[in-house]
C-alpha positions in Angstrom: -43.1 -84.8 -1.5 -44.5 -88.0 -3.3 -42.1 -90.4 -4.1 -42.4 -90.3 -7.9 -40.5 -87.0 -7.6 -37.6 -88.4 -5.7 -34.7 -88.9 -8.4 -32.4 -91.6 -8.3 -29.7 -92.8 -10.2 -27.8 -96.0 -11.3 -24.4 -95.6 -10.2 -21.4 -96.5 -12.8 -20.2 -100.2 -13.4 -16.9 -99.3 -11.7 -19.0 -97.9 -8.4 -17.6 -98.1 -5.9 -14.2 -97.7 -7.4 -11.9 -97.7 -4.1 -11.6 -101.0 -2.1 -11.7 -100.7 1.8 -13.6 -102.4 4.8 -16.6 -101.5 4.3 -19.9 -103.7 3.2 -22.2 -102.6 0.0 -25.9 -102.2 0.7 -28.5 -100.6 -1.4 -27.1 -98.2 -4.4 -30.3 -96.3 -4.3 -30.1 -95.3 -0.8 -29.7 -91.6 0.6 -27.0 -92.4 3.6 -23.6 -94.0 3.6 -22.5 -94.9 7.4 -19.1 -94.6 8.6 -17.6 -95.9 11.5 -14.2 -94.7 12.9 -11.9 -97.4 14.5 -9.5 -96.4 17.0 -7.8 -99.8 17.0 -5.9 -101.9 14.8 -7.7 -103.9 11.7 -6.7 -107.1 13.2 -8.5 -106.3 16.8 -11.6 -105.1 15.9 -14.5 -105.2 18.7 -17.3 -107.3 17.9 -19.7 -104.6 18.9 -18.1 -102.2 16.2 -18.4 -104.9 13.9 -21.5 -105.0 14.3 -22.3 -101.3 13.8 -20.6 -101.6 9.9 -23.8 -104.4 9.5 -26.4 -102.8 11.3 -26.1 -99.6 8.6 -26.2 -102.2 5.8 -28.9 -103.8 6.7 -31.0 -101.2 8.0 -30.5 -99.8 4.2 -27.1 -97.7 4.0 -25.6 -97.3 0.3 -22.2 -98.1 2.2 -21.2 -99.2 5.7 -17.7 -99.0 7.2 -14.7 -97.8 8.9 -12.3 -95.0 9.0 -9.1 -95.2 10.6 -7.1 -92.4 9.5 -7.8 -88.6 8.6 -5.9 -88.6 5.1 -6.5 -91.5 3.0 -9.2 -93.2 4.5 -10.9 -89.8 4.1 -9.9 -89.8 0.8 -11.1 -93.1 -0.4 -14.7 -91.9 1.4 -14.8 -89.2 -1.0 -13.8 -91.5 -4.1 -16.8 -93.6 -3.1 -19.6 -91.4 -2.3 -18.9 -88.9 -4.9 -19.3 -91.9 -7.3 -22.7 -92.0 -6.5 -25.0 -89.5 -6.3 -27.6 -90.5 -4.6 -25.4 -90.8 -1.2 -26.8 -87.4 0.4 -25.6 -88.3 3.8 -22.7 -90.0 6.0 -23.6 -91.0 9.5 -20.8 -90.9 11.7 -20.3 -93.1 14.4 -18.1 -95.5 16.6 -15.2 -94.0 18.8 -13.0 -91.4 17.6 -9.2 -92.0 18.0 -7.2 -89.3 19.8 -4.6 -89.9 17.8 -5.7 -89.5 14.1 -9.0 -87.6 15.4 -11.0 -88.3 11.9 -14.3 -87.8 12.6 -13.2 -84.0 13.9 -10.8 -83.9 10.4 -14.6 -84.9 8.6 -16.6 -82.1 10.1 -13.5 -79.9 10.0 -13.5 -80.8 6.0 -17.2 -80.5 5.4 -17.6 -77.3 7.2 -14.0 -75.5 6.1 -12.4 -77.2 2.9 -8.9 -77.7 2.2 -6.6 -74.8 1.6 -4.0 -74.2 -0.8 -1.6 -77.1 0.4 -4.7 -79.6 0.5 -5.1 -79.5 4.8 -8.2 -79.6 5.7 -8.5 -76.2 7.6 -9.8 -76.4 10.9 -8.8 -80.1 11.3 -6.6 -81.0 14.7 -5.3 -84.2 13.2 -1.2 -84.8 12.8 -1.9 -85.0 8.8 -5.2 -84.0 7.7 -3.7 -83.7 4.1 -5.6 -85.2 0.7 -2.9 -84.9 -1.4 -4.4 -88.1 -3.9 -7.5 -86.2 -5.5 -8.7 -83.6 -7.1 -10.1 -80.5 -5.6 -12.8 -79.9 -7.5 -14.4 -83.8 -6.0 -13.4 -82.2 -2.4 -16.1 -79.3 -3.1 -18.5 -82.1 -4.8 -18.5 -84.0 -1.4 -18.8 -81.2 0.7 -21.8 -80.1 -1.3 -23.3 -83.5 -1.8 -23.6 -84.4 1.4 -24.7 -83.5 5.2 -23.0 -85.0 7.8 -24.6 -86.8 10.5 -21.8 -86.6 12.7 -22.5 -88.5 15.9 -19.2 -89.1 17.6 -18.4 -85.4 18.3 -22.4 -85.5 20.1 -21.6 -84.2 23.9 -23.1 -88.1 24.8 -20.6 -90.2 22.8 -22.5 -93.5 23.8 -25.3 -92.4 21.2 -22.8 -92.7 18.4 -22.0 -96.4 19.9 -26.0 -97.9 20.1 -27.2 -100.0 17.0 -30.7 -98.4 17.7 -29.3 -94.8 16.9 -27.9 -95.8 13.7 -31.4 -97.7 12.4 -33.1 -94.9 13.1 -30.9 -92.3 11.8 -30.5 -94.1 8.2 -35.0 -94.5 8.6 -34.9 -90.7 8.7 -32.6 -89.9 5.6 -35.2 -92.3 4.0 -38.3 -89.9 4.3 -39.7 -88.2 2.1 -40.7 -85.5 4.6 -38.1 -83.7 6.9 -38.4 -85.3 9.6 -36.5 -84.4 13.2 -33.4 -86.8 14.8 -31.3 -85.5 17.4 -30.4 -82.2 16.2 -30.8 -82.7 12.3 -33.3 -82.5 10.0 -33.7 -85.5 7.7 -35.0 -86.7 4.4 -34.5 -88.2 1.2 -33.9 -85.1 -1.4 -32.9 -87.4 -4.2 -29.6 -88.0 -6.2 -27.1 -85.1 -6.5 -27.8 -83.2 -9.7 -24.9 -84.1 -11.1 -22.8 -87.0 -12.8 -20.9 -89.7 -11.1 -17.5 -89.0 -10.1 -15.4 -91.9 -10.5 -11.9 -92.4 -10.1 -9.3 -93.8 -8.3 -7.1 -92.2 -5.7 -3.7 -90.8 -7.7 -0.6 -91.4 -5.4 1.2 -88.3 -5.8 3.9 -88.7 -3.6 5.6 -92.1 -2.3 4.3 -91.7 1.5 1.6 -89.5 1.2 1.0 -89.2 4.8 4.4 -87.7 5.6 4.1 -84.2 6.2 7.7 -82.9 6.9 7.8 -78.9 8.6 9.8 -76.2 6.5 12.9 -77.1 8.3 13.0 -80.8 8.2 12.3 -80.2 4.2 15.4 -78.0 4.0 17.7 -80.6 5.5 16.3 -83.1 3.4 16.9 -81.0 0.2 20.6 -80.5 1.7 20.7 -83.9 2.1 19.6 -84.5 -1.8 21.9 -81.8 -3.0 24.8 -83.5 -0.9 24.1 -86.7 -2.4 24.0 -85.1 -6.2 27.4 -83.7 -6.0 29.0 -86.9 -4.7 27.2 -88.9 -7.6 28.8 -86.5 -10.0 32.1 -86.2 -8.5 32.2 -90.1 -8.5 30.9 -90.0 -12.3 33.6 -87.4 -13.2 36.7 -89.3 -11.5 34.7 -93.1 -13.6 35.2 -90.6 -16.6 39.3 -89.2 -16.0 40.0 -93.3 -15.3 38.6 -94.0 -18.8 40.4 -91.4 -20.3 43.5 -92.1 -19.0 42.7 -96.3 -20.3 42.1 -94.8 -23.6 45.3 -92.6 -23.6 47.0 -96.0 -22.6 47.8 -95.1 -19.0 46.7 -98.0 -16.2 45.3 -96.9 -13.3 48.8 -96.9 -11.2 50.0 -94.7 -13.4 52.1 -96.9 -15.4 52.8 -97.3 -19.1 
């Protein structure tokens, strides 16, 4: 494959159009890396750290971290489907037991979402992506091959700075070319436009998921709540009335 037949694209002005912690590299590169954080923003390992600047400089179109399996998922999306030439996301870091995204991003590459927007197969708390459009779901999942190494049986590879250089050199060649148990190589932008557009918040906490019966109480709760605003707007109503009639509201004249 020469390199003259390797098509690229120049991404959109507003690329990448969701903000996060992540670091911009080169546009024109086929792998985005993606580091999952099982710890708070504000206590960070400098080790990890380094990992987000290692896939920057060794040539990633994006470099960063994902924390939760909803919208930091989401915002992934948002950002690589923006540009096409992203064929790959190499996963790595330490996945949180809690929120479990790096299982969720396999889960979502290899399943989908199903009719309620879960990612099927995913064993997160709230593996829902309420904020976008399916049709960019099935764009990512086509788009790109995930290079997932935090769910490898040795989860120290996915921690080594060494791993990740020589995991973005591979989606670089223009051969396919062997690492670990993939198959790498640079097939060239998407063949299709930019996607770009920003997350829609749908709902006020879109990552609280209630069961069927916490719902139903909650709807009780609402209906509960509309009666007694209308009972208290009907008796405001009578007491102007009676004002107008030119009755006070003892009862007097």
């Amino acid at each position: 494959m020469s390199e003259a037949k390797i098509r690229k694209i120049q991404p959109p002005p507003e690329y990448p159009p969701e903000e996060g912690r992540y670091l911009r590299g080169n546009d024109l590169s086929p792998a985005a890396v993606c580091v999952l954080l099982h710890t708070f923003y504000d206590q960070i390992p400098d080790w990890m750290q380094a990992l987000v600047r290692v896939g920057v400089e060794s040539g990633a179109a994006l470099a960063g971290f994902l924390q939760t399996e909803n919208i930091g998922i989401e915002k992934i999306i948002c950002n690589v489907v923006a540009n096409p030439n992203i064929r790959y996301l190499i996963v790595c870091g330490v996945e949180s037991m809690g929120h479990q995204p790096g299982q969720a991003l396999q889960a979502l590459v290899d399943n989908g979402v199903d009719d309620k927007w879960r990612i099927i197969g995913a064993a997160a708390p709230t593996p829902y992506l309420y904020n976008i459009p399916l049709d960019a779901i099935e764009r990512f999942r086509k788009q790109i091959k995930l290079v997932n190494l935090a769910l490898l049986d040795d989860v120290t590879l996915a921690r080594k700075p060494e791993v990740i250089r020589e995991a973005i050199r591979c989606c670089y060649q223009e051969e396919p070319t062997k690492f670990l148990q993939w198959t790498l190589y640079d097939p060239g932008a998407y063949p299709a436009k930019p996607m770009c557009f920003k997350i829609t918040w749908r709902i006020e906490r879109p990552w609280a998921v209630f069961s069927e019966r916490e719902e139903e109480v909650l709807r009780k709760i609402a209906e509960a709540a509309s009666k007694e605003r209308e009972k208290e707007k009907r008796r405001k109503e009578a007491e102007e009335l009676l004002e107008l009639l030119g009755f006070k509201k003892n009862g007097g004249n």
